[in-house]
C-alpha positions in Angstrom: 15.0 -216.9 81.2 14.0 -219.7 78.5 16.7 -222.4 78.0 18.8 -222.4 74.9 17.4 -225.2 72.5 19.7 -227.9 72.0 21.1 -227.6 68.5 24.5 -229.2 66.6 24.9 -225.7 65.1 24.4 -223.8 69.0 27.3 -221.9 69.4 28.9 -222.7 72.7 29.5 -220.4 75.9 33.0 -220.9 76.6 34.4 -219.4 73.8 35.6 -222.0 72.0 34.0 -221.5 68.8 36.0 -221.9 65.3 34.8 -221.0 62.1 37.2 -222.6 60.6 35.1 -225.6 62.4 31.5 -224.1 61.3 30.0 -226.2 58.6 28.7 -224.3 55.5 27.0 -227.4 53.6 24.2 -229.6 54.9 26.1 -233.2 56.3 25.6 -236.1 54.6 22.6 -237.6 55.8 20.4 -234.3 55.5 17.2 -234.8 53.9 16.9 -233.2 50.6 15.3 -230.1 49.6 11.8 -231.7 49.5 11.7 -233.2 52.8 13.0 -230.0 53.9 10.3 -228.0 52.5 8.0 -230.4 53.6 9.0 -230.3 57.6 9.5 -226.5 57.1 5.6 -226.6 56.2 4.8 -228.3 59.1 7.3 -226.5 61.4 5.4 -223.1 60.2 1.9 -224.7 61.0 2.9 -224.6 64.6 5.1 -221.7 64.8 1.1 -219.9 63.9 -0.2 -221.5 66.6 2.9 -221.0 69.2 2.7 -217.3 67.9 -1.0 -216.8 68.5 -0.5 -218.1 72.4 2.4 -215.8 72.7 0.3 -213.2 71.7 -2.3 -213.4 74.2 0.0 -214.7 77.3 1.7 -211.8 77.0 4.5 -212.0 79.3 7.6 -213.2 76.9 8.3 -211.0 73.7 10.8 -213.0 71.4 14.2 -211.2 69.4 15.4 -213.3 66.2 18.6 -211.7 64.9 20.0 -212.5 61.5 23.5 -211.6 60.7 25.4 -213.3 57.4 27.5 -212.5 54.7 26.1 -211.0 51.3 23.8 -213.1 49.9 23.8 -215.4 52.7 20.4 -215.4 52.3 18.7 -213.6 55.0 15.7 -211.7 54.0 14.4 -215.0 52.3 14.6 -217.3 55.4 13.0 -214.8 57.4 9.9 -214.7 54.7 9.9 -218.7 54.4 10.3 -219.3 58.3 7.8 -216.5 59.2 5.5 -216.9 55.9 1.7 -217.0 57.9 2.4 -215.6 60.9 -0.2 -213.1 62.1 1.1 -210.0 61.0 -0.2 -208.2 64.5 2.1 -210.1 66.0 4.9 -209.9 64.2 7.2 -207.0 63.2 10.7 -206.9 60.7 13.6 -203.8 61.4 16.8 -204.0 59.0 19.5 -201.8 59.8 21.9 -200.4 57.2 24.0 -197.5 57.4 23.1 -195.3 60.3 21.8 -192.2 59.9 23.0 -189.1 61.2 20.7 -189.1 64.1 21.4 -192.3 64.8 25.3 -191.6 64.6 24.3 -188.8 67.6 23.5 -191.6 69.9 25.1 -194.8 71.4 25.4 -197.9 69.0 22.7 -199.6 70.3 20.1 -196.8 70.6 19.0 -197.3 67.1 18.1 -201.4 67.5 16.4 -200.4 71.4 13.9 -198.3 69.6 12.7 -201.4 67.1 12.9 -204.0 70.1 9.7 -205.9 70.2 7.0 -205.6 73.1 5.4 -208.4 74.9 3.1 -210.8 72.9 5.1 -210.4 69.5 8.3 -211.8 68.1 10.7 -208.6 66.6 13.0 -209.9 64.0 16.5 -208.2 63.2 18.1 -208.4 59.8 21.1 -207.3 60.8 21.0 -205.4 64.4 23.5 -203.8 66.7 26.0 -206.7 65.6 26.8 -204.8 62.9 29.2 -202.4 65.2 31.8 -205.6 65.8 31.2 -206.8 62.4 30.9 -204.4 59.2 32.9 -201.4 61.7 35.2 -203.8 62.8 36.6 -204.3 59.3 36.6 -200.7 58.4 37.5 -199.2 61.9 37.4 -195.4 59.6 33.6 -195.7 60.7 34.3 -195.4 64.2 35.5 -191.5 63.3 31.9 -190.4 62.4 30.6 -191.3 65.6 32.9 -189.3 68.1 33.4 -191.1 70.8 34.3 -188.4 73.7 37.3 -190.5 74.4 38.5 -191.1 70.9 39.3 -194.6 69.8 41.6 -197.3 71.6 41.3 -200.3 68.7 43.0 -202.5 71.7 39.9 -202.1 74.1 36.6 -200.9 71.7 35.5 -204.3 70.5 36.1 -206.2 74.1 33.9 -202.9 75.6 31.0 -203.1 73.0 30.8 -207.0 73.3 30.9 -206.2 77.7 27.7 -203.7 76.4 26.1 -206.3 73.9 26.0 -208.8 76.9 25.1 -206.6 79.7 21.9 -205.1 77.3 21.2 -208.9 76.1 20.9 -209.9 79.5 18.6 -206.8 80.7 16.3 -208.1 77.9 16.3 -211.8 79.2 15.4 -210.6 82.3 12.8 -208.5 81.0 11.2 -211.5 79.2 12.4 -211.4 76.0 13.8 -214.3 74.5 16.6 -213.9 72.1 18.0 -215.7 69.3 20.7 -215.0 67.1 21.5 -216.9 63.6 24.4 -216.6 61.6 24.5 -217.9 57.8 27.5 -219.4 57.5 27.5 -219.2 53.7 30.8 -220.1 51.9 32.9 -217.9 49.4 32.1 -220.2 46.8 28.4 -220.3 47.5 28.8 -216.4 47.4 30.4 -216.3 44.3 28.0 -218.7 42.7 25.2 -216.7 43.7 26.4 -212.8 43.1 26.9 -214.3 39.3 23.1 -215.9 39.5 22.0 -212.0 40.4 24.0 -210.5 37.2 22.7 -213.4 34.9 19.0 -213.5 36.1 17.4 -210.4 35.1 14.5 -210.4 37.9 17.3 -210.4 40.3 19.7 -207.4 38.5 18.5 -204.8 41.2 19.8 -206.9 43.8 23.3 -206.6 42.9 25.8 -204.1 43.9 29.3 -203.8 43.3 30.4 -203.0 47.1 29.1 -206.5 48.1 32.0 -207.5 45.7 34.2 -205.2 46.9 33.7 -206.5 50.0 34.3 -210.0 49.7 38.3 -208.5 49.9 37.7 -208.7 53.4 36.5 -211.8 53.2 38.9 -212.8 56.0 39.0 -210.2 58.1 35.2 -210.8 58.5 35.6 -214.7 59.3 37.5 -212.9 62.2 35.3 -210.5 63.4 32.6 -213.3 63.1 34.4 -215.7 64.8 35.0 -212.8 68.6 31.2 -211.6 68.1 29.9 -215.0 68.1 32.1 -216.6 70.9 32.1 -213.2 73.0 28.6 -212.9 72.6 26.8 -216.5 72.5 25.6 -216.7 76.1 22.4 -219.2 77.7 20.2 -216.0 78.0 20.9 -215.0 74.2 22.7 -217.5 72.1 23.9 -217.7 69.0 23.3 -220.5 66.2 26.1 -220.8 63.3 23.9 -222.5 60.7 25.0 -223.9 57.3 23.8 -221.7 54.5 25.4 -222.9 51.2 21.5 -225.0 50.9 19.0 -222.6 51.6 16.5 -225.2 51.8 18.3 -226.8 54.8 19.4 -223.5 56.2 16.0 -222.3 56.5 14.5 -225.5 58.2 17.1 -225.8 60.9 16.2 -221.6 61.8 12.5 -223.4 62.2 13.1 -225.6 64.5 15.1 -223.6 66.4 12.1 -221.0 66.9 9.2 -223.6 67.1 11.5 -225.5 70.0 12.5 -222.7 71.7 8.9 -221.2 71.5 7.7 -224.6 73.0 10.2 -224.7 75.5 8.2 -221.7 77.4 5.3 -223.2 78.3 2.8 -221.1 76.6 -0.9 -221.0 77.1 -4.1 -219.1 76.5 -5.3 -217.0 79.5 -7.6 -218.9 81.8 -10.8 -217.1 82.4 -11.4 -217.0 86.4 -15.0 -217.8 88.0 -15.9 -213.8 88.1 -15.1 -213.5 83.9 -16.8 -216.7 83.4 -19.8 -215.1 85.0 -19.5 -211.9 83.0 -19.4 -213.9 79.6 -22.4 -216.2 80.8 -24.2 -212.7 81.0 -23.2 -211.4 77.8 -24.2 -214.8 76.1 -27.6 -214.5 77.4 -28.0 -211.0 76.7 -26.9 -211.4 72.8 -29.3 -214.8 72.6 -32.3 -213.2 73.9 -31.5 -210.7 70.8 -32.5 -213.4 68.3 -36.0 -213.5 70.0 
């Protein structure tokens, strides 16, 4: 299992993490949104080629999961971090409300079925996370999926985050290396930017009025936040709480986390052993005596 890249936003694995002590704004010194844009560029140049040797090593598969607040911005850093990636080797699954099939099975039956396979990096917005979080703060959910032994609110969240870690780990050991972000957007930043979707036009459609509603909660999901992440932020699958309020900034620090982590495994293309060699040297010759 890969080690966890060395980050001020990594989530320890002690339990000790605050959000009260999670930063939602860049610190002082960060470079501004140029700069950022500029090292994303550059970041995204070698996530490509880190990618591309991934693909054709073909022993790790990578898991990027997203979880934030409304309009945290998720589905935009995961087009900016992942913009030029080989498509081949690169698949998106977003889970909203389950469907009835999936309400049939265990929690995380629907996620398993999406998880990537070796050589390609599956990405998560929103994932099996969603159980401790969104069902956490209305625990009325739990009654459509009837649990055989009904529902202890005391014990359920410990047991799902026991499951979360115990699947998480199965994966590590599989070879897959997982990564988990959190946008730590502010209510403030929120606010600011549920009013930019009512006053831009082009971005009407993305506004609803249960992500309002929601923000009601807004507490009670700070909590739930606050036991997934320190539950659930372990070496083989950590978790990253990373400032959101600049998206700019947000979206460079997710980069560096991949491209790091990606170099961190030591990938290579395939050598080609004396007995391949030989076979290519044939094929060459035959498809240069074509020209003649």
């Amino acid at each position: 299992m890969a080690d966890p890249t060395k980050s001020p936003y990594l989530v320890p694995f002690d339990g000790s993490f605050r959000v009260s002590e999670a930063p939602t704004a860049p610190p002082e010194d960060a470079p501004g949104k140029k700069r950022c844009r500029k090292r994303l560029a550059a970041l995204r140049e070698e996530l490509r080629e880190q990618q591309r040797m991934l693909y054709a090593h073909d022993h790790h598969s990578v898991l990027l999961v997203f979880q934030a607040m409304d309009a945290a911005g998720k589905d935009g850093t995961i087009r900016a971090v992942m913009q030029g990636v080989n498509p081949a080797g690169c698949q998106v699954s977003s889970f909203k409300q389950p469907s009835a099939e999936e309400l049939d099975h265990d929690f995380l039956w629907r996620t398993a079925k999406q998880l990537p396979e070796r050589g390609r990096i599956g990405i998560f917005n929103r994932s099996y996370y969603e159980e401790t979080l969104v069902v956490r703060v209305h625990p009325e959910y739990l009654g459509y999926q009837r649990l055989p032994d009904g529902v202890d609110l005391d014990t359920i969240w410990d047991e799902r985050f026991q499951s979360i870690r115990e699947h998480e780990r199965h994966l590590a050991r599989s070879g897959t290396v997982i990564l988990k972000f959190w946008l730590n957007v502010s209510r403030e930043e929120q606010r600011q930017r549920f009013l930019a979707r009512l006053d831009e036009p082009e971005k009407n459609w993305k506004f609803s009025a249960g992500d309002v509603k929601e923000r009601g909660h807004w507490d009670a999901y700070m909590h739930a936040y606050e036991e997934s992440l320190r539950a659930t932020s372990r070496p083989w699958a950590p978790w990253y709480a990373i400032p959101a309020d600049s998206k700019a900034f947000m979206r460079l620090q997710v980069a560096k986390v991949v491209v790091k982590t990606l170099r961190g495994l030591g990938l290579a293309y395939p050598e080609v052993d004396e007995a391949a060699r030989a076979t290519l040297d044939a094929m060459r010759a035959l498809l240069e005596d074509e020209d003649g």
